[in-house]
C-alpha positions as CSV (number, residue, x, y, z in Angstrom):
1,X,35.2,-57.1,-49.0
2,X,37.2,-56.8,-45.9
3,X,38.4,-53.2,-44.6
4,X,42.2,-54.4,-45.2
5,X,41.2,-55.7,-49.4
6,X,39.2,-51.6,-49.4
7,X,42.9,-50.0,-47.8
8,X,44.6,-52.3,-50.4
9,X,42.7,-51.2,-53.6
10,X,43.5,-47.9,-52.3
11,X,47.0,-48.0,-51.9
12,X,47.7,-49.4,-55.5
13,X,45.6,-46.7,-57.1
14,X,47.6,-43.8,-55.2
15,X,50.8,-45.7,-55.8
16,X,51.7,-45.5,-52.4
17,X,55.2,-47.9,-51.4
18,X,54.5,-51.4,-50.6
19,X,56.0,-51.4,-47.2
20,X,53.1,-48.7,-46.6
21,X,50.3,-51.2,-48.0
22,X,51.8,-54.0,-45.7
23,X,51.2,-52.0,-42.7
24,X,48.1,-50.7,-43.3
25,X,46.7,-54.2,-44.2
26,X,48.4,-55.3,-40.7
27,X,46.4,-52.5,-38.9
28,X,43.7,-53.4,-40.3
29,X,43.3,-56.7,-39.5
30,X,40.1,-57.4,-37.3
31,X,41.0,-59.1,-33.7
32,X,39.2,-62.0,-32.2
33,X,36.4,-60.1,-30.7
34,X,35.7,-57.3,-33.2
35,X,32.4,-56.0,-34.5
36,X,31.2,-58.3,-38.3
37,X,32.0,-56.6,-41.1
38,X,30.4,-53.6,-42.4
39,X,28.7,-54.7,-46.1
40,X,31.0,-54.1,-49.1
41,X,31.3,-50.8,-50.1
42,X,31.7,-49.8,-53.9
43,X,35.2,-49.7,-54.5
44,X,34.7,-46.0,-56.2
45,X,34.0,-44.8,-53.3
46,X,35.7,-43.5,-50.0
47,X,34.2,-44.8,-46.9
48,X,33.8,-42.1,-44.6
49,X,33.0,-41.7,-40.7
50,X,29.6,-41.7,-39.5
51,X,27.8,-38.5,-40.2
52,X,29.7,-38.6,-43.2
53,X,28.5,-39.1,-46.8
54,X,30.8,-41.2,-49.0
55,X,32.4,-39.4,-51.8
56,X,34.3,-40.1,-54.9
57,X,38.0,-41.0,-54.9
58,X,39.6,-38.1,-54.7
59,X,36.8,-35.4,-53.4
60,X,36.4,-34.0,-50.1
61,X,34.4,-35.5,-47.6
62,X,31.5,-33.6,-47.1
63,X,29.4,-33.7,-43.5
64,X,26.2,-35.0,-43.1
65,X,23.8,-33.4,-40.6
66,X,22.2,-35.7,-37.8
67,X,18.5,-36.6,-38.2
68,X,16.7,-33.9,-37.8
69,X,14.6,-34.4,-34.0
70,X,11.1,-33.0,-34.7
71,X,11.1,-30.4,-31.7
72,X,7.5,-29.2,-32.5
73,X,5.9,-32.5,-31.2
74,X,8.8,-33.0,-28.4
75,X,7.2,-29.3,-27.1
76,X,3.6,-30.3,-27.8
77,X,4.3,-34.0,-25.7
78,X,5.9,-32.1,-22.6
79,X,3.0,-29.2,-23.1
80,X,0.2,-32.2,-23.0
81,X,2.1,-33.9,-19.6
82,X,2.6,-30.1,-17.6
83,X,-1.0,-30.2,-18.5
84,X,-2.6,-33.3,-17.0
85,X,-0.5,-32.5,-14.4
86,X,-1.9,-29.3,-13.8
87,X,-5.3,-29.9,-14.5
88,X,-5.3,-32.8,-11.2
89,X,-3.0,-30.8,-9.2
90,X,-6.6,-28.3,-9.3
91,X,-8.8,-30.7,-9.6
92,X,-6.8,-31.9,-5.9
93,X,-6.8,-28.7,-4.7
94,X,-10.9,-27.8,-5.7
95,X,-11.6,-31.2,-4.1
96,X,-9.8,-30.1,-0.9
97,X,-11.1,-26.6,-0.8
98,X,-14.8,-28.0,-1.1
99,X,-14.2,-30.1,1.7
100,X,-13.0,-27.5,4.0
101,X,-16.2,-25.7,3.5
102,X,-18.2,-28.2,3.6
103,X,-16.4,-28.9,7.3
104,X,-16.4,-25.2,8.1
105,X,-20.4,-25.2,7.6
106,X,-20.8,-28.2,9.9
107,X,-18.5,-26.6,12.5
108,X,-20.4,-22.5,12.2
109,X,-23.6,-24.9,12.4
110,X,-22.7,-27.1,15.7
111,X,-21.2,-23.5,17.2
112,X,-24.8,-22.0,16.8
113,X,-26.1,-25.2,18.0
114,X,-24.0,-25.0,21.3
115,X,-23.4,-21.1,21.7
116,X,-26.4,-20.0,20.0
117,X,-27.0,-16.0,21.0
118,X,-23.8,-15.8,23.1
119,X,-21.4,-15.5,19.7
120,X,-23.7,-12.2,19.1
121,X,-24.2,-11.0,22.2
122,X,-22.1,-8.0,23.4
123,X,-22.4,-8.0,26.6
124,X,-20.7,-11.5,26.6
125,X,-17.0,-11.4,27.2
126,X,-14.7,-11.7,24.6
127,X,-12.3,-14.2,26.1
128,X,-14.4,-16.4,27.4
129,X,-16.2,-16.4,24.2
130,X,-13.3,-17.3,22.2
131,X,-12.2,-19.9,24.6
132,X,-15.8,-21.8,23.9
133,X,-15.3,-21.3,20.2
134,X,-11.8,-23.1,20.5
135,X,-13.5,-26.0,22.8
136,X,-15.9,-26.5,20.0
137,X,-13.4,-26.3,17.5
138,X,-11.2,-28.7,19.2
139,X,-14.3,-31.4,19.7
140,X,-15.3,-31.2,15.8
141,X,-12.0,-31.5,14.2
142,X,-11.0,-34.0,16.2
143,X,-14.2,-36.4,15.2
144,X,-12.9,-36.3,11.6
145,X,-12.6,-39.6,9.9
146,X,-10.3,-38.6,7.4
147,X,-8.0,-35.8,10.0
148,X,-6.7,-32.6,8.2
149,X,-3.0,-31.9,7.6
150,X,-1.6,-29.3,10.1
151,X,-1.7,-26.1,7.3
152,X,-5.3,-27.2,7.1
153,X,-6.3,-27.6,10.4
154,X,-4.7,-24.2,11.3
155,X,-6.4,-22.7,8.1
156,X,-9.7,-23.8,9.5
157,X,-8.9,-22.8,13.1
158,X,-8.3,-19.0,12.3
159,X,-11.0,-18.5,9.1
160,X,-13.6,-20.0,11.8
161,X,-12.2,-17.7,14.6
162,X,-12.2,-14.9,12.3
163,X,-15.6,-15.5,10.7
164,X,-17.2,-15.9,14.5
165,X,-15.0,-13.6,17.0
166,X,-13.8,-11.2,14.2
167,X,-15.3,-10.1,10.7
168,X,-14.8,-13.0,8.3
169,X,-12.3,-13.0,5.6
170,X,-11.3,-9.1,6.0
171,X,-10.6,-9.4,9.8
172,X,-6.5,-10.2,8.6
173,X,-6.4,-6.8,7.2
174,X,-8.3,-4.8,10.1
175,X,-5.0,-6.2,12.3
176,X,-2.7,-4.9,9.4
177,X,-1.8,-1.7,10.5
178,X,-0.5,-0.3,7.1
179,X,-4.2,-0.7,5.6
180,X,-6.1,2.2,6.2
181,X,-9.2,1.4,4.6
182,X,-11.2,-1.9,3.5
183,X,-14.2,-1.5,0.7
184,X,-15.9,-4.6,0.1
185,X,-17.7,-4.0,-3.2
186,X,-19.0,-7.4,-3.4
187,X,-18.8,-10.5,-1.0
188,X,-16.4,-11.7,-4.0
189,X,-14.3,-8.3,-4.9
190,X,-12.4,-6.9,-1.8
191,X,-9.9,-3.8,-1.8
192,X,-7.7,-2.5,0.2
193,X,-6.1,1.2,0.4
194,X,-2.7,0.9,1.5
195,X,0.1,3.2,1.5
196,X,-2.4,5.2,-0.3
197,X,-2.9,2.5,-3.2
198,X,-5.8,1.0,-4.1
199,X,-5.4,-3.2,-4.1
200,X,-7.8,-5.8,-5.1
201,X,-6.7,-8.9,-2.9
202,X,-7.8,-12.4,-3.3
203,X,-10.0,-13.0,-0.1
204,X,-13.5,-13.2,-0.6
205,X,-16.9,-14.1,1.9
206,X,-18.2,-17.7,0.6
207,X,-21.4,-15.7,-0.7
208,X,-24.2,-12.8,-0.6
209,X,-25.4,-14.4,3.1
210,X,-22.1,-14.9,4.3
211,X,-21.2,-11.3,4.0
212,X,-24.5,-9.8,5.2
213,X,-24.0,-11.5,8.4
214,X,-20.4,-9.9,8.9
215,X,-22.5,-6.8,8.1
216,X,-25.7,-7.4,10.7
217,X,-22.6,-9.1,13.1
218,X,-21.0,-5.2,12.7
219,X,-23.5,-3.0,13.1
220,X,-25.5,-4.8,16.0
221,X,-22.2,-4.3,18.0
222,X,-23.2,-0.3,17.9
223,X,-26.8,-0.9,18.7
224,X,-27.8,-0.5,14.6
225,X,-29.8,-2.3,11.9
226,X,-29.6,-2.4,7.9
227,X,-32.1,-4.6,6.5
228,X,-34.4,-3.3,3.1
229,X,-36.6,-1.3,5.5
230,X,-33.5,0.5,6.3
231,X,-30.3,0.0,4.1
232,X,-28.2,1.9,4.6
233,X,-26.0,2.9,8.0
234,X,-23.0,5.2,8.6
235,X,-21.2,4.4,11.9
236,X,-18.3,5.0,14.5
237,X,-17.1,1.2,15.7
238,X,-16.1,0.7,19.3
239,X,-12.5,1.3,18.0
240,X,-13.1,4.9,16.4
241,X,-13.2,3.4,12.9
242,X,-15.8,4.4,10.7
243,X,-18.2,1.9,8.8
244,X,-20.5,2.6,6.2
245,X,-22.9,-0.3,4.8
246,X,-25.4,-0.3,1.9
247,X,-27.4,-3.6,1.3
248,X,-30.0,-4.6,-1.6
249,X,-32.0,-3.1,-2.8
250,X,-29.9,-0.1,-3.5
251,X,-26.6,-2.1,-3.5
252,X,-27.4,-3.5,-7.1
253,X,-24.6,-5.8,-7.3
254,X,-25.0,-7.2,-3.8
255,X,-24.2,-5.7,-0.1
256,X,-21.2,-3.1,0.3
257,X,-19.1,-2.3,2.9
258,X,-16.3,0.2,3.7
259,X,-14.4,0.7,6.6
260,X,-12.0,3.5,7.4
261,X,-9.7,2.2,9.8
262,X,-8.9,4.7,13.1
263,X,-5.8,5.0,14.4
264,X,-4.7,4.8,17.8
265,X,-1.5,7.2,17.4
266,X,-3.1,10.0,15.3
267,X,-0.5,11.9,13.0
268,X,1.1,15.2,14.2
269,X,2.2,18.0,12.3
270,X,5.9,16.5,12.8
271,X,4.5,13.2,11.2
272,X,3.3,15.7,8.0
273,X,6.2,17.2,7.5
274,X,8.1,14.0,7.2
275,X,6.0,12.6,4.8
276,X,6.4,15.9,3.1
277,X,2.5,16.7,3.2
278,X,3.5,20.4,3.9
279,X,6.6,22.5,5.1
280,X,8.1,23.0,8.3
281,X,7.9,26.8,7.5
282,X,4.4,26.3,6.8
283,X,3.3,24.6,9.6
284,X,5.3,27.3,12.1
285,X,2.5,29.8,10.2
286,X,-0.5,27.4,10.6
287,X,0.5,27.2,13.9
288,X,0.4,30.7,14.2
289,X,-3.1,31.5,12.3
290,X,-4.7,29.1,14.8
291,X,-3.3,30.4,17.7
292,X,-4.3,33.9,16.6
293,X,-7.6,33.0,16.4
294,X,-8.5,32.8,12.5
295,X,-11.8,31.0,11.5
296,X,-10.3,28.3,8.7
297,X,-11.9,26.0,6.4
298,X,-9.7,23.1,5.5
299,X,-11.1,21.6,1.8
300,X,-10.3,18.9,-0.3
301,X,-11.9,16.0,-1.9
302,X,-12.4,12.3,-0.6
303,X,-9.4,10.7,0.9
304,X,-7.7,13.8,0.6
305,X,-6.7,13.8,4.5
306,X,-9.0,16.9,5.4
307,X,-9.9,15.3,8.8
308,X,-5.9,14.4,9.6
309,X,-4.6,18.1,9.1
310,X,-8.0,19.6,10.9
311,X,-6.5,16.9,13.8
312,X,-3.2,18.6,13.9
313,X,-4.9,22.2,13.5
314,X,-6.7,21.6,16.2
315,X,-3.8,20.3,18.0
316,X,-2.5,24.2,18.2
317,X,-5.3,25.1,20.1
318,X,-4.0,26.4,23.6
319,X,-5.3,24.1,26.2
320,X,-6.9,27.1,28.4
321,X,-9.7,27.5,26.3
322,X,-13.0,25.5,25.7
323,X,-13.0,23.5,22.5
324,X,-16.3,21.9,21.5
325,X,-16.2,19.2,18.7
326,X,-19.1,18.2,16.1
327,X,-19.2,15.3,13.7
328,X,-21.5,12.8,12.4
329,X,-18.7,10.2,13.4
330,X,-16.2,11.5,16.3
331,X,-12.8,10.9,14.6
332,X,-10.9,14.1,16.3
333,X,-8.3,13.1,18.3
334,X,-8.0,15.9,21.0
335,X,-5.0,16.0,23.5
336,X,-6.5,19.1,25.3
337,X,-8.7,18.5,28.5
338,X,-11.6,20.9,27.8
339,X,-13.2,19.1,25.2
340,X,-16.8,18.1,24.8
341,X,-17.1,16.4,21.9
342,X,-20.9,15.5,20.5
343,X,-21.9,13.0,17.6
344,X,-24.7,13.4,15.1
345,X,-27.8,11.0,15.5
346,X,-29.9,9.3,12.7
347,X,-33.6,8.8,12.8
348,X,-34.8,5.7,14.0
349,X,-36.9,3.3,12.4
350,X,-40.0,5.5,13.2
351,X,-38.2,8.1,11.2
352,X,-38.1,10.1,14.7
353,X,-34.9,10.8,17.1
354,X,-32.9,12.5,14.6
355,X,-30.1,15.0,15.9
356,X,-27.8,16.6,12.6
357,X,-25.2,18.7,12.5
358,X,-27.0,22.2,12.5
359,X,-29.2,21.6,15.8
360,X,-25.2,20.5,17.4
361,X,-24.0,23.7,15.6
362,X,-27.2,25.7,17.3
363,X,-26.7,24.0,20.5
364,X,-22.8,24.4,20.9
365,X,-23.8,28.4,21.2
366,X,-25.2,27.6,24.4
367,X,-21.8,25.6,25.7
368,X,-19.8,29.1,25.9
369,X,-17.6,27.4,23.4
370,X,-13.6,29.3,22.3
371,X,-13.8,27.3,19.4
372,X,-16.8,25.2,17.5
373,X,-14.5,22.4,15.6
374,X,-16.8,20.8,12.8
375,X,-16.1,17.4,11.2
376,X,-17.6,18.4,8.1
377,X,-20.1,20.9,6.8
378,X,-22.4,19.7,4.2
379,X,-25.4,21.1,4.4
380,X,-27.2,24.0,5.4
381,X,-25.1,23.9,9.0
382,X,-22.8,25.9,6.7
383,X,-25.5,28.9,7.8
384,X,-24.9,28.4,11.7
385,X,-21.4,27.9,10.9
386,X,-21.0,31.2,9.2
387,X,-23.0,32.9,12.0
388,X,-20.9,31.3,14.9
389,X,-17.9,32.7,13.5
390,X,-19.5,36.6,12.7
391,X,-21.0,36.2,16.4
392,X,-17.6,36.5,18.5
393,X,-16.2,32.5,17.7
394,X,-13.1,33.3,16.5
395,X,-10.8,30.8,15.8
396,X,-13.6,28.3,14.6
397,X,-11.8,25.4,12.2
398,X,-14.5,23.1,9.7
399,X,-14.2,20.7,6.5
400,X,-15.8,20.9,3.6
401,X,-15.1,18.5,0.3
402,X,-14.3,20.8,-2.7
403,X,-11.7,21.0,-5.6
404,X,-10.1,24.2,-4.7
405,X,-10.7,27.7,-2.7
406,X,-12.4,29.3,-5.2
407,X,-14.9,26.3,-5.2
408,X,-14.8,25.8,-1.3
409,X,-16.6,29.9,-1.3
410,X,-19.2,28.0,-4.1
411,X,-20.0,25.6,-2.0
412,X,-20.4,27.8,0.8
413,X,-23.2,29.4,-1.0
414,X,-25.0,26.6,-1.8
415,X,-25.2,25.0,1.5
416,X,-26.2,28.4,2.6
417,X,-29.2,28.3,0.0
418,X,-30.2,24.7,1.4
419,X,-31.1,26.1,4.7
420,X,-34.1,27.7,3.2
421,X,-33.4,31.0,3.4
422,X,-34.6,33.7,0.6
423,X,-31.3,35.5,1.1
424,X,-29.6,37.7,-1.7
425,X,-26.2,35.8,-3.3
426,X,-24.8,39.1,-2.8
427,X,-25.8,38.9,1.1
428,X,-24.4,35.0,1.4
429,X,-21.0,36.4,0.5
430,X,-20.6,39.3,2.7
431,X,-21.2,36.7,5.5
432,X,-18.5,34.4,3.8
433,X,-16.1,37.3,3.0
434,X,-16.4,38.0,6.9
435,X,-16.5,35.1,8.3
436,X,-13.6,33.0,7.3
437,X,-10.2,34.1,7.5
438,X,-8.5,31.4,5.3
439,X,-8.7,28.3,3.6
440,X,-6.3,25.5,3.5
441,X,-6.8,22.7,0.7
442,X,-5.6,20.0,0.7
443,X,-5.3,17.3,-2.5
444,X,-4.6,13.5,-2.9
445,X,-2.0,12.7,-5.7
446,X,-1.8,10.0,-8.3
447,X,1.2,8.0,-6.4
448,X,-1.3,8.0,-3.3
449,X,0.4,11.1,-1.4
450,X,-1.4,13.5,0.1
451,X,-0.4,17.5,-0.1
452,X,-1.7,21.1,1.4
453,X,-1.9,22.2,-1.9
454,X,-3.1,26.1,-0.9
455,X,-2.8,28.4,1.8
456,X,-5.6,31.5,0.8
457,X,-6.6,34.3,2.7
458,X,-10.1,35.5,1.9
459,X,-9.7,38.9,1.4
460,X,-12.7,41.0,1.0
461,X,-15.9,41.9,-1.5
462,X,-14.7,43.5,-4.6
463,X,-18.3,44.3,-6.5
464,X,-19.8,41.2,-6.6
465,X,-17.0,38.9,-5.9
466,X,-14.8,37.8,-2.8
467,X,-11.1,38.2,-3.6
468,X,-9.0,35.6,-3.1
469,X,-5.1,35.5,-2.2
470,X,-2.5,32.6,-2.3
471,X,-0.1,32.9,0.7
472,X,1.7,29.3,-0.2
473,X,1.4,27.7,-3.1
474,X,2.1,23.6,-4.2
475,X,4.8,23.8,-7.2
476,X,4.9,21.3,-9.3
477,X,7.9,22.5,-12.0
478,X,10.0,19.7,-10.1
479,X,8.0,17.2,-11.7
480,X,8.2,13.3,-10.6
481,X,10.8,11.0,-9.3
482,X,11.3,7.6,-10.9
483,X,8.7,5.9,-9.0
484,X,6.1,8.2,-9.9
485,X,6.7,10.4,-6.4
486,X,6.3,14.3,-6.8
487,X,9.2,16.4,-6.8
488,X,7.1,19.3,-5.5
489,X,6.7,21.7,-2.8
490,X,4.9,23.9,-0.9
491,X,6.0,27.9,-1.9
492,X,5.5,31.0,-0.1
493,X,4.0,33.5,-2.7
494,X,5.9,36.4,-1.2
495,X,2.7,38.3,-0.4
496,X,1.9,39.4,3.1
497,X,-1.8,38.3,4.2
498,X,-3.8,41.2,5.9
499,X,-5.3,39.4,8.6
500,X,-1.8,39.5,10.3
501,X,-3.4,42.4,12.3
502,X,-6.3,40.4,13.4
503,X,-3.6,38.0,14.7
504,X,-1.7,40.6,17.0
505,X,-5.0,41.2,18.6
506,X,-4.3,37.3,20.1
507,X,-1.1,38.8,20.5
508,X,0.4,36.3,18.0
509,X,3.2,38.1,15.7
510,X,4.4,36.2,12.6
511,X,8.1,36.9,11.3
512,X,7.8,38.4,7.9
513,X,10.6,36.5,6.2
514,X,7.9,33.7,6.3
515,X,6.4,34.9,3.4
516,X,9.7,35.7,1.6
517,X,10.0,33.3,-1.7
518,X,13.4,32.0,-1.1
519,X,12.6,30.4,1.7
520,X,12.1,26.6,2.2
């Protein structure tokens, strides 16, 4: 049945005028290059429009949804391709990698067949050095059969430079001057302490040998050793930084290495006081106490910035008077021109040669020393430390790792009973008591700030114990900002310390409103 006989039926059964029929038939009619006929359709019906159903005479026309599209397996067929596509983009990229280190072997091998001792030697220079390296480097890379892109080629060219003239895969962040300390825990787990974060980065040392020999390459530079005779070493570098190494067999997990970077510009109190580490009002009183000749032990724990604020403490010093400096690795940073400064000494490998921190302590006596200035006491030095500053050393400054004042007089003790001394605890704290004027901690916090936490005076023996008493004081009732940063501040307490007459005697007067508690 043609579409014009299906509009005809339909006309005569809604009785619609003839003249109407006629022209519907007429528009109906196929032309010369129309599509064939659709198949009959049952005259009960009403043919509808695609995605249509058809529906009785007379009924709506209801809608028919499009085929469903099975969406689960058009996911599952693009998941499979991202796939494979992945899975040779890595395969690619592991190929690649593995022939870069097989190329980077052949060229560390042909440098130590053509340099040999000169890449170890110190006394080579530098320059010349690294102009051989890149001669070598030139000749190899340039033999390839199959030649490496450019980002390649450069990638080889500085890892290799690195790995020879610098210290392998860490060298990158010894340039960085926002890192302040690298710890290698593993030659495949590196960290970083930036901004006073911790950060686990993705460089690693190709295995176990590659970074013992950025270890022996280190500490050879400064006329050491670590091997399993001797294991471990604690060193100054050439560049004031401060590297500590542990190797197998008491590095269980493989060789470690940590190295606390030194800075050229050390921080001054200015630079503290920006970062908020303590007040200006503060500072003007620290500033004070030193010049008036206090003894002051600045505590805190690891990474707490002990060493930075004895630096600016020791920056107060008048530069008239003769400052002598002990530490087991020379960090201070003294601007004054009297200044001897002596290191500690380990023991050789005969065990003999050893020079600590007490015999320095015992010799400085003999310098006619102002002030002693000691790194860090740890041991029984803290004896010869308390006696310098009862024997006429005012104005002596140490550190000395502890959680709080209270603690930091504990300690005290303790190192005091290492020296080997029957003395009473009683006794050890009437030294203490009279020795040290006031102690200044100092504490790292959570977002990686660090703060003077508490200015104490050490007062005096009441009975059996030394009385403590908090000049400024860290409130925290501010809480945090947003980004985790403290809120806080360093308070005065309102009370007036009583060695502000020992002070006058250096003819240093501190305005009382310092202490007042409305101050900022």
């Amino acid at each position: 049945m043609t579409m014009g006989s299906l509009r005809d039926r339909l006309a005569a059964a809604t009785a619609r005028p003839e003249g109407a029929e006629n022209a519907a038939a007429t528009d109906a009619a196929p032309s010369a290059h129309a599509e064939p006929a659709a198949p009959p359709a049952d005259p009960g019906f009403v043919e509808s429009s695609p995605g249509r159903r058809l529906a009785p005479v007379g009924e709506a026309v209801q809608s028919i949804p499009p085929p469903a599209v099975n969406s689960n397996a058009a996911n599952t067929a693009a998941a499979s391709v991202t796939h494979e596509a992945e899975v040779r983009r890595k395969a690619f990229v592991t190929t690649q990698n593995d022939r870069i280190e097989e190329l980077k072997s052949h060229i560390h091998a042909e440098l130590l067949k053509q340099l040999g001792p000169q890449l170890y030697d110190i006394k080579v220079d530098q320059s010349e050095l690294a102009k051989k390296v890149r001669e070598v480097l030139k000749d190899v890379l340039g033999a390839q059969e199959r030649p490496l892109s450019g980002a390649d080629r450069s990638r080889v060219t500085l890892e290799i430079t690195d790995d020879i003239l610098g210290n392998g895969p860490i060298e990158p962040f010894l340039r960085d001057e926002d890192v302040t300390e690298v710890m290698v825990n593993g030659f495949d787990s590196i960290y970083l302490e930036k901004s006073g974060r911790l950060t686990k980065v993705d460089a690693r040392f190709s295995d176990e040998a590659h970074l013992r020999r950025t270890i022996d390459k280190i500490v050879s530079r400064i006329g050491r050793r670590v091997d399993e005779s001797s294991p471990m070493v604690d060193a100054r570098l050439p560049d004031g930084s401060r590297v500590n190494a542990v190797v197998p067999p008491l590095a269980v997990d493989g060789s470690s290495l940590t190295i606390r970077k030194f800075s050229a510009d050390p921080l001054t109190a200015a630079d503290l006081i920006r970062f908020g580490s303590l007040s200006e009002r503060t500072c003007d009183f620290l500033d004070a106490c030193v010049r008036g000749r206090l003894n002051i032990i600045v505590s805190g724990s690891t990474g707490a910035g002990k060493t930075t604020t004895l630096n600016v403490l020791s920056s107060f010093i008048p530069t008239d008077e003769r400052i002598v400096t002990i530490e087991d690795a020379a960090e201070l940073q003294l601007h004054q021109d009297h200044v001897v400064r002596l290191e500690s000494r380990p023991a050789n490998i005969e065990g003999k040669g050893a020079v600590n921190i007490r015999d320095l302590v015992k010799n400085s006596l003999r310098m006619r020393p102002d002030r002693i200035i000691v790194g860090e006491v740890r041991d029984a030095s803290a004896l010869d430390m308390l006696q310098a500053m009862n024997t006429g050393h005012d104005g002596s400054i140490c550190t000395l790792h502890s959680n709080g004042p209270r603690d930091t007089l504990s300690r005290m003790e303790t190192m005091v009973l290492m020296a080997g001394m029957d003395l009473p605890i009683r006794a050890i704290r009437e030294q203490v008591a009279s020795a040290v004027d006031m102690i200044v901690h100092q504490a790292r916090f959570r977002d990686g700030s660090r703060h003077i936490t508490h200015v104490t005076e050490v007062e005096r023996m009441e009975g059996d114990v030394i009385t403590l008493q908090d000049i400024f004081v860290y409130d925290h009732s501010a809480g945090f900002d947003e980004n985790g940063k403290s809120r806080g501040r360093l308070v005065a307490t309102g009370l007036r310390p009583k060695f502000l007459d020992k002070m006058l005697h250096s003819n240093v007067a501190v305005d009382p409103m310092v202490f007042a508690t409305d101050g900022r």
